[in-house]
C-alpha positions as a Markdown table, in Angstrom:
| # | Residue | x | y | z |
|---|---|---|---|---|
| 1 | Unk | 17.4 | 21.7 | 19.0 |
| 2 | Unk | 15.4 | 19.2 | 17.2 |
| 3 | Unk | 13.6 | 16.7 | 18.6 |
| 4 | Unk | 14.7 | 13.1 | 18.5 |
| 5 | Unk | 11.5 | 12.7 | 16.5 |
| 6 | Unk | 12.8 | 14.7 | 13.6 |
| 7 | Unk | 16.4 | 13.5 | 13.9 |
| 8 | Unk | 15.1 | 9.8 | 13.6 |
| 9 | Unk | 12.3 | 11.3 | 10.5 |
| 10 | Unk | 15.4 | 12.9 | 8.6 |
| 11 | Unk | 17.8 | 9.5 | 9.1 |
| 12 | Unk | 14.9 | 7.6 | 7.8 |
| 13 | Unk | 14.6 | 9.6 | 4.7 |
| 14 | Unk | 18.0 | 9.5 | 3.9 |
| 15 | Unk | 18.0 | 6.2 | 3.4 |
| 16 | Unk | 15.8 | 6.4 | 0.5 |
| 17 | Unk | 12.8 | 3.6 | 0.6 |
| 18 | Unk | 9.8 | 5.5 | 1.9 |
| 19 | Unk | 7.0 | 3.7 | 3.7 |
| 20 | Unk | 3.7 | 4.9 | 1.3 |
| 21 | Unk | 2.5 | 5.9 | 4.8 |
| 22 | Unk | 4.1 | 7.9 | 7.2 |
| 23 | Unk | 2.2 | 8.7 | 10.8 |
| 24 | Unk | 3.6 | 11.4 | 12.8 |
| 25 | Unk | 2.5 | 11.5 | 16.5 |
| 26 | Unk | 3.0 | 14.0 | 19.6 |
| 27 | Unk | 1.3 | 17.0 | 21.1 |
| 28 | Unk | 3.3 | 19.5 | 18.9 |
| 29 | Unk | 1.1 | 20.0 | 15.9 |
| 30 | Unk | 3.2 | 22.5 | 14.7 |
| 31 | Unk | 6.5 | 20.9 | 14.7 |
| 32 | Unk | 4.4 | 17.6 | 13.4 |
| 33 | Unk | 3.6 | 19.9 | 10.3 |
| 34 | Unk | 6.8 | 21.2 | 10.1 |
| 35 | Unk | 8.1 | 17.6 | 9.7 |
| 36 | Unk | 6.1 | 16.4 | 7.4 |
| 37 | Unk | 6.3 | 19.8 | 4.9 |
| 38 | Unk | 10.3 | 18.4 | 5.3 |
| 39 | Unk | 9.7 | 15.5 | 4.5 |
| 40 | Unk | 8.0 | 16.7 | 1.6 |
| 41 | Unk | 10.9 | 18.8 | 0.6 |
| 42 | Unk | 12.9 | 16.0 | 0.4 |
| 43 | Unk | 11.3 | 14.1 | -2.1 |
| 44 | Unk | 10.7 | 17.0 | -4.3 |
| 45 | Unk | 13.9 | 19.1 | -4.3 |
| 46 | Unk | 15.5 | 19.3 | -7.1 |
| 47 | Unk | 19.2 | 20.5 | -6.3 |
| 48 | Unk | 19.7 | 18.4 | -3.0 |
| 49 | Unk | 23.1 | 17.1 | -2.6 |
| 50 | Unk | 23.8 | 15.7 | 0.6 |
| 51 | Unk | 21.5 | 17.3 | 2.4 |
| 52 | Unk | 17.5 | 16.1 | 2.9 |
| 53 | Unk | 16.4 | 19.2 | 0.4 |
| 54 | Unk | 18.2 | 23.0 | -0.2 |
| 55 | Unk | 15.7 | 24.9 | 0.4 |
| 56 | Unk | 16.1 | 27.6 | -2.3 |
| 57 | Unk | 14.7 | 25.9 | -4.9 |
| 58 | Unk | 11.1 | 26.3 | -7.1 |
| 59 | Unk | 9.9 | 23.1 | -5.6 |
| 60 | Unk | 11.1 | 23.9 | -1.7 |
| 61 | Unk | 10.1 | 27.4 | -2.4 |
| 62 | Unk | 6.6 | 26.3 | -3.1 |
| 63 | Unk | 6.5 | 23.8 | -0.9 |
| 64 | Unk | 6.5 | 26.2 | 1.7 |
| 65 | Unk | 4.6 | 28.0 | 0.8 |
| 66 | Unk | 2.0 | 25.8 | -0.3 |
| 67 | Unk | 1.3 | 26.1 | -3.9 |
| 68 | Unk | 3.0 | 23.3 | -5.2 |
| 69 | Unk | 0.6 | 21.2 | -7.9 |
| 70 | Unk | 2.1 | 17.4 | -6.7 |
| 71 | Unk | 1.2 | 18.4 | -2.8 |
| 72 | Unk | -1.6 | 18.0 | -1.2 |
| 73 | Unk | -2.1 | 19.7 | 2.2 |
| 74 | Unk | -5.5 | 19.3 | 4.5 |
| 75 | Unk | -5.4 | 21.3 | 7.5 |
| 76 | Unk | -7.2 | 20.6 | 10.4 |
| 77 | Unk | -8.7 | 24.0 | 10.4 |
| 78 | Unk | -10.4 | 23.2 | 6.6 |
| 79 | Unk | -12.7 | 21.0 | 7.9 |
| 80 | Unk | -13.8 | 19.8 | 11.4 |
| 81 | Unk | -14.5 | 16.1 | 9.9 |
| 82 | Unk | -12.6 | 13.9 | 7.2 |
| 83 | Unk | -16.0 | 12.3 | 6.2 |
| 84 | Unk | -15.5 | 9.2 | 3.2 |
| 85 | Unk | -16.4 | 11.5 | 0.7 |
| 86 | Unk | -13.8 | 13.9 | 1.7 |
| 87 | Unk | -11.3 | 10.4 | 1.7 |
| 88 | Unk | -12.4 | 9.6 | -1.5 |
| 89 | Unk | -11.5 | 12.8 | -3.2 |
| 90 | Unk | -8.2 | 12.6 | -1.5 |
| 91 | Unk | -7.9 | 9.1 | -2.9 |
| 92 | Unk | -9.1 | 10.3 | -6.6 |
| 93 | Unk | -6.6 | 13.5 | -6.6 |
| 94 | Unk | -3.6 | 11.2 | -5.7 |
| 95 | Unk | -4.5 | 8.9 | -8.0 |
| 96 | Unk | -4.2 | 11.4 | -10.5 |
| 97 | Unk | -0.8 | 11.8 | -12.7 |
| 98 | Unk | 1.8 | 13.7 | -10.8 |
| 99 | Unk | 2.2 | 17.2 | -13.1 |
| 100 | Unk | 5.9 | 18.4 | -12.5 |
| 101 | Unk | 7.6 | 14.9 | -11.0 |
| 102 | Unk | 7.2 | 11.6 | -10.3 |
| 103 | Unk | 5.9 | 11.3 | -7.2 |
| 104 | Unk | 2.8 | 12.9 | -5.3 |
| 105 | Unk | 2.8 | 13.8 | -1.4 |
| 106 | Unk | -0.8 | 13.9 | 0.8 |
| 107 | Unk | -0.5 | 15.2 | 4.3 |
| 108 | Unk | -3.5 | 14.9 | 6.2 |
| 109 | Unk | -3.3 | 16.8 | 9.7 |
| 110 | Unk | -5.3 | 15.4 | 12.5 |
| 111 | Unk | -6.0 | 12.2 | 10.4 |
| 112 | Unk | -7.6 | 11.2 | 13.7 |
| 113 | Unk | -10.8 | 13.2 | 12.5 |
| 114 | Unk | -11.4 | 10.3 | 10.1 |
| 115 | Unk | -14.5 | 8.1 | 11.3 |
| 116 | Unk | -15.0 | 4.8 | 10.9 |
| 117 | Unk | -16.3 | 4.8 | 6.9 |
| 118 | Unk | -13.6 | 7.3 | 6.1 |
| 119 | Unk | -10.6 | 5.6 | 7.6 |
| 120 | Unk | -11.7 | 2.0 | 6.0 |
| 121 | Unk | -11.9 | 3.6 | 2.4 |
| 122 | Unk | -8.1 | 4.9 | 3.4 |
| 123 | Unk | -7.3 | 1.5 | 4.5 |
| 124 | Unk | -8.1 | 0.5 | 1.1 |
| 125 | Unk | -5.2 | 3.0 | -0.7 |
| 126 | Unk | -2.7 | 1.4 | 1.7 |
| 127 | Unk | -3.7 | -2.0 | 1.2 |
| 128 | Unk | -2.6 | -2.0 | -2.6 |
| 129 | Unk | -0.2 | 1.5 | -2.4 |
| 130 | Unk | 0.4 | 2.8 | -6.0 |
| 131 | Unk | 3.8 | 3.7 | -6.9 |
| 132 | Unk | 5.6 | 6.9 | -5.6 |
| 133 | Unk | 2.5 | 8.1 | -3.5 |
| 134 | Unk | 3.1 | 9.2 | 0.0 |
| 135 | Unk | 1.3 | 9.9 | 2.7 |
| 136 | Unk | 2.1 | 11.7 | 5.9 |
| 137 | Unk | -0.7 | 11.8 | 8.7 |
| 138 | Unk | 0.0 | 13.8 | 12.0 |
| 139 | Unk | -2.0 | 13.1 | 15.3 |
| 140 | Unk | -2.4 | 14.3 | 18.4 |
| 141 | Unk | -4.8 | 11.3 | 19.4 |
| 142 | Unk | -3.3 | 7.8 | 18.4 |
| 143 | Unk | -6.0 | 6.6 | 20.4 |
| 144 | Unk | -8.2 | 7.7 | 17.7 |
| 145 | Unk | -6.9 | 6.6 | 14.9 |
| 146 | Unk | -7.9 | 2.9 | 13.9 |
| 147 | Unk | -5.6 | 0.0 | 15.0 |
| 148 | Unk | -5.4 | -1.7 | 11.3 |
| 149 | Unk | -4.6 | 1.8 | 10.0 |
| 150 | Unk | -1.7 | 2.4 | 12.8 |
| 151 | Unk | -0.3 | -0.8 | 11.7 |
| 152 | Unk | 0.0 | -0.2 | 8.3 |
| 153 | Unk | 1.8 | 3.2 | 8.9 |
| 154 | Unk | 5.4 | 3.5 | 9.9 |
| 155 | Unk | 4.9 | 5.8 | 13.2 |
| 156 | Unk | 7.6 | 8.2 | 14.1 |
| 157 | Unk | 6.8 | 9.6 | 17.8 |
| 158 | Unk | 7.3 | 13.6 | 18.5 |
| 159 | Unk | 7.9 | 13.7 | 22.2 |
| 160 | Unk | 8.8 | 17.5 | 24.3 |
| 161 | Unk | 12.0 | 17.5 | 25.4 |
| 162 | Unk | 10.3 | 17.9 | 29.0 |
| 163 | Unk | 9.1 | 14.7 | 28.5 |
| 164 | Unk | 12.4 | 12.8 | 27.9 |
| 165 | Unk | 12.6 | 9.7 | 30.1 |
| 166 | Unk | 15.7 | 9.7 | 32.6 |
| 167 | Unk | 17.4 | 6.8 | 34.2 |
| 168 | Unk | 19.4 | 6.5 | 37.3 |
| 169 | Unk | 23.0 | 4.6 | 36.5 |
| 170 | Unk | 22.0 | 2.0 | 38.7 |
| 171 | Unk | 18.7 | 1.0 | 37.3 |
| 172 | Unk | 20.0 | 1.7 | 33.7 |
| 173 | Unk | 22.6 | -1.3 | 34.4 |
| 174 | Unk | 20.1 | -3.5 | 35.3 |
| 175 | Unk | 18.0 | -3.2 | 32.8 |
| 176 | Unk | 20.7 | -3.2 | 30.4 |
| 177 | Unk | 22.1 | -6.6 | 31.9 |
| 178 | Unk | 18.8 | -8.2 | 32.0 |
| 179 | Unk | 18.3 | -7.3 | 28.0 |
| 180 | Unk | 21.7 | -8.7 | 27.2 |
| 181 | Unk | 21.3 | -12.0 | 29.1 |
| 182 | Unk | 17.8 | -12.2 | 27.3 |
| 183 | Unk | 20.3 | -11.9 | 24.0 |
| 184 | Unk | 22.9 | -14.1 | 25.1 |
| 185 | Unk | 20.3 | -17.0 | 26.8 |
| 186 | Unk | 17.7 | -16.4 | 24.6 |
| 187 | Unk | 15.8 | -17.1 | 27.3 |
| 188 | Unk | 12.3 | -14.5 | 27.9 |
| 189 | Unk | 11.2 | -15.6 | 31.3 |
| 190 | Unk | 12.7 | -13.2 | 33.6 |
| 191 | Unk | 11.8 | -10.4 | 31.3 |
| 192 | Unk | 8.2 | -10.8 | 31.4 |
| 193 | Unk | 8.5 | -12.1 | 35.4 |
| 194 | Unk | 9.8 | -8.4 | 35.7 |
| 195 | Unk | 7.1 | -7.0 | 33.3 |
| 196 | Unk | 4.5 | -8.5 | 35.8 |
| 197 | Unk | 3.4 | -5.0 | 37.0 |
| 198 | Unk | 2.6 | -1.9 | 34.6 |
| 199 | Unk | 4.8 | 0.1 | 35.9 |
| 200 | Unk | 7.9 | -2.1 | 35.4 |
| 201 | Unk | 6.8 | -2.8 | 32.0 |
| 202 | Unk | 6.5 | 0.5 | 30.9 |
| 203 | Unk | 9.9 | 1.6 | 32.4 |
| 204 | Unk | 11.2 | -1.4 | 30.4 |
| 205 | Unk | 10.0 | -0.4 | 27.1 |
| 206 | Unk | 11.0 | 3.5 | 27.7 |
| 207 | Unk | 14.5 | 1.9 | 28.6 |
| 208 | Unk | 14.3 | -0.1 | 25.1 |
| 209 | Unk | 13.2 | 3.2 | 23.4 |
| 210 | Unk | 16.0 | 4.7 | 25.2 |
| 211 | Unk | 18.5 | 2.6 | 23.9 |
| 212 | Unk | 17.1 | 2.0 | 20.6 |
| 213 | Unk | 16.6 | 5.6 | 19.5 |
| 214 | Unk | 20.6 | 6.2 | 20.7 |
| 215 | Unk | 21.5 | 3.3 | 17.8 |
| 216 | Unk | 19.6 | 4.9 | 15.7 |
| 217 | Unk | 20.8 | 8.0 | 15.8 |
| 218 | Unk | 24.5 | 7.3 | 16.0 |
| 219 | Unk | 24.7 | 8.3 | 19.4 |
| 220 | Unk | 26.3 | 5.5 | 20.9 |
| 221 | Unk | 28.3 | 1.8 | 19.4 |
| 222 | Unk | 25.3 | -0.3 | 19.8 |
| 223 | Unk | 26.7 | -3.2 | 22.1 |
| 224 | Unk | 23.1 | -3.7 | 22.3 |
| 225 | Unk | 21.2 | -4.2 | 19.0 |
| 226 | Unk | 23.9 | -4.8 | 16.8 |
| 227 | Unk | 23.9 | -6.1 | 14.3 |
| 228 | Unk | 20.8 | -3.9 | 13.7 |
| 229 | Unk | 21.3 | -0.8 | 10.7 |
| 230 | Unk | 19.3 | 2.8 | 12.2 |
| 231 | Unk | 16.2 | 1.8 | 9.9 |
| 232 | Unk | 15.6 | -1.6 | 11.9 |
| 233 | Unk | 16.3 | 0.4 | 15.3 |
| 234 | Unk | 13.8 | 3.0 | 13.9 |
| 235 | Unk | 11.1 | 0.1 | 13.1 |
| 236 | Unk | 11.3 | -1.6 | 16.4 |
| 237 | Unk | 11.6 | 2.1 | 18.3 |
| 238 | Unk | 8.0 | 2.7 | 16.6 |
| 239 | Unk | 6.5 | -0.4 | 17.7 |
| 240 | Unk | 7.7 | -0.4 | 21.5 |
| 241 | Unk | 5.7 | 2.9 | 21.2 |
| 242 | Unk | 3.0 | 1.4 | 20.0 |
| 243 | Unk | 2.7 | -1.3 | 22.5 |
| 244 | Unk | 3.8 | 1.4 | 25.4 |
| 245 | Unk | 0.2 | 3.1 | 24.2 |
| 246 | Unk | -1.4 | -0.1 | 24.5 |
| 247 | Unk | -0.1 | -1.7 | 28.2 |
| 248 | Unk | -1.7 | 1.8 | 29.7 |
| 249 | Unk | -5.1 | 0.6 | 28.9 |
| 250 | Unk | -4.6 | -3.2 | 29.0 |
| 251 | Unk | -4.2 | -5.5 | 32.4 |
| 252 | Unk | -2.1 | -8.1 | 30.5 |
| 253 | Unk | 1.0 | -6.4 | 30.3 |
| 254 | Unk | 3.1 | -9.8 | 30.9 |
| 255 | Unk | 1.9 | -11.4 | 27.8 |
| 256 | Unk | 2.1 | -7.8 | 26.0 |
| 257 | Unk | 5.8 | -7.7 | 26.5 |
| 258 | Unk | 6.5 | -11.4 | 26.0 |
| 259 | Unk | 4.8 | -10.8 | 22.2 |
| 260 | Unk | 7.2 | -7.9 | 21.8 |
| 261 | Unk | 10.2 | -9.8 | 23.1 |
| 262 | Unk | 9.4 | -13.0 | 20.7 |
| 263 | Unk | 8.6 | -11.1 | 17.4 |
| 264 | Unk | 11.3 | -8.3 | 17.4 |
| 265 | Unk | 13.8 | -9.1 | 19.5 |
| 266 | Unk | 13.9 | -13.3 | 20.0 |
| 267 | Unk | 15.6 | -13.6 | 16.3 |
């Protein structure tokens, strides 16, 4: 079964505008690497139809097995460190013309093994991304990664099925009546009254993740979001993550939750 992860990836690239970066998070580094060589697939398949890529073609065919001339692949096992230098070279080969398409793809596994000098020189690519470059970072260690380069990458979380998040009916119904009076009202103050405490905040953003990543995969009629399309449910998904990461190491979890409210959901 795939993860929600993927099915959320795969919905996103169907859509056709790529992000120039894509950051793939979770403990799985396998099934991050098999996501992003998919991804990868999709944009250089040449006989898809409907589907992301077929699979049988040169391009997929080299694609897995790495030998394809617009791919660039850095394993965590090639080096223990992404020193600048190593950044910059990465930088210089993608700047290069593609040979066989259009487009050139740069996965970078463990991207969290960038220091401070190397990520900044990254930054620098995303600040002013060229035209169809892409690429796809995996971590095990958001933690690690720096803040401005998180925000400039559209995240897309890989979580174990062990660790999906369940709700009682009873505390699913109240949480889903205090979101839609927040929508109706507009107003945020019992939200973040609730929020007060970590742990209520968090179980309030996993119940917005929840919902959101439902919408955006078709699973249920989205009374909730609407009249949000899978990509916007996909975007705010990401950054309820993000903040989720953030309220486990910061005491103002109130104000935390009140930003999120105001700038993705008070519209």
């Amino acid at each position: 079964m795939s993860s929600s992860g993927q099915v959320l990836l795969d919905r996103y690239l169907k859509m056709g505008r790529i992000h120039p970066c894509i950051l793939l998070v979770g403990p799985d580094k396998a099934a991050k690497l098999s996501a992003a060589v998919r991804m990868a697939k999709s944009l250089f398949c040449s006989q898809k139809s409907k589907e992301l890529f077929c699979g049988e073609c040169s391009s997929c065919q080299r694609i897995e097995k790495e030998i394809y001339p617009d791919l660039l692949l850095f394993k965590e096992d090639n080096e223990e460190a992404l020193k600048v230098e190593n950044v910059r070279d990465i930088i210089y080969q993608m700047e290069v013309a593609p040979l066989e398409g259009r487009a050139k793809v740069c996965i970078i596994e463990e991207a969290h093994r960038m220091n401070s000098a190397s990520s900044n020189a990254f930054l620098k690519t995303l600040e002013e991304p060229k035209e169809n470059r892409y690429f796809i970072l995996t971590t095990t260690k958001l933690g690690g990664l720096l803040p401005t380069l998180v925000s400039r990458s559209l995240l897309f979380h890989f979580k174990p099925e062990s660790e999906a998040v369940q709700f009682s009916t009873d505390e699913w119904s109240e949480l889903e009546k205090m979101f839609g009076d927040f929508q109706t009202t507009k107003e945020i103050d019992p939200i973040v009254d609730f929020c007060e405490e970590k742990e209520s905040a968090l179980r309030f953003l996993q119940f917005l993740q929840v919902a959101l990543r439902k919408q955006a995969m078709g699973e249920v009629g989205g009374s909730l979001f609407n009249p949000l399309s899978p990509m916007e449910c996909t975007y705010k998904y990401q950054k309820t993550v993000e903040l989720e990461g953030k309220l486990k190491s910061n005491a103002n979890v109130g104000l935390l939750v009140e930003s999120l409210m105001r700038q993705e959901f008070l519209k």
